[in-house]
N, C-alpha and C positions, 0 to 999 in steps of 0.2 A: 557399525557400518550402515545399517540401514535409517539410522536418522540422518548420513551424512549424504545420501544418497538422497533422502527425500526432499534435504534441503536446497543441495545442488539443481534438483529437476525443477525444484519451486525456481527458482533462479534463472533456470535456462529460459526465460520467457522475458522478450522486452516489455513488457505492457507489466508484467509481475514489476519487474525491480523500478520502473515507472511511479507505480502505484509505491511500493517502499521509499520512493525520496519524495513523494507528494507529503507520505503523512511521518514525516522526522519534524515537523517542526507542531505536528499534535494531530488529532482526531478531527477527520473527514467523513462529510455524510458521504452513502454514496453517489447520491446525485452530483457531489463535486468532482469527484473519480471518475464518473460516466461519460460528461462534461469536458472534463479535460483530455482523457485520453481520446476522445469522439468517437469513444464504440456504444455498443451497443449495450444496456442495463443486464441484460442474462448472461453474455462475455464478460463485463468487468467482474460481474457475481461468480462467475466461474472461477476467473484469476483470484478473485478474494477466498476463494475457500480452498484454490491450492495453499496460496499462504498462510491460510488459517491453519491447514492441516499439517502445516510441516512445523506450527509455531510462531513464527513469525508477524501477523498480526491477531490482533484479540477485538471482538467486537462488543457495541453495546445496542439495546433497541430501546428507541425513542420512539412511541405515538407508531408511524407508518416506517418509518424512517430506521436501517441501521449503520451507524458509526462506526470506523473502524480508527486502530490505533498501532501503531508499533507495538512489538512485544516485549519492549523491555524491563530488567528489573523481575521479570518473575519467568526466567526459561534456564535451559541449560544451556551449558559453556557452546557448545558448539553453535546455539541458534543467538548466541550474542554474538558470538567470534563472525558471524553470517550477518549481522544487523550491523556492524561495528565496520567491518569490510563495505558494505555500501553506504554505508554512511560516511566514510571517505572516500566514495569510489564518485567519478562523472561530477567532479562541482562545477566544473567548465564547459560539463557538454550543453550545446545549446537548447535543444529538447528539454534537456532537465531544467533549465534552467525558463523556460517558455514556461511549460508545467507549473512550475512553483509559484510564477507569476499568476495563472490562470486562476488556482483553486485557492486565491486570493479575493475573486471579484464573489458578489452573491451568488448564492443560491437561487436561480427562475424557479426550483422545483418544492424544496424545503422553506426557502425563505430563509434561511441560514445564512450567516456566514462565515 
């Protein structure tokens, strides 16, 4: 019950499931994240470490810079059955679909892309 709970709250937040269909198609610094959703570096870091904490993404650090990735492949039933649901949920909404476009262009920050 209480993993199902933490995943749920990780979820109740637009900018959270945001940031989850930005990085389905691989690992985003977060200056791409930042970026795209137009908040602010300590807000997105917030959203990123509810998701971290309930499972859902895993991160890596680069030099200054840390990477985050979908959690798939190495979690339990429940935070797939949760990754697998927004991963078919909003292909059509236009926001997500803005987003997707966005954290496509470079990195001003990392130099990434």
């Amino acid at each position: 019950m209480d993993q199902f709970v933490t995943l749920t709250r990780a979820l109740s937040a637009a900018p959270r499931i945001r940031i989850l269909k930005m990085l389905e198609p691989g690992e985003l610094c977060v200056c791409h994240l930042t970026d795209a959703l137009g908040l602010a570096q300590p807000t997105v870091s917030r959203h990123l470490h509810v998701l971290q904490q309930a499972g859902l993404v895993r991160s890596r650090k680069s030099g200054q810079w840390i990477h985050y990735r979908l959690a798939e492949g190495d979690n339990a039933a429940q935070v797939a059955a949760m990754l697998a649901l927004v991963r078919n949920s909003l292909k059509d909404d236009p926001l997500v679909r803005r987003d997707g476009r966005h954290v496509l262009s470079d990195c001003r920050d990392c130099g990434e892309e």
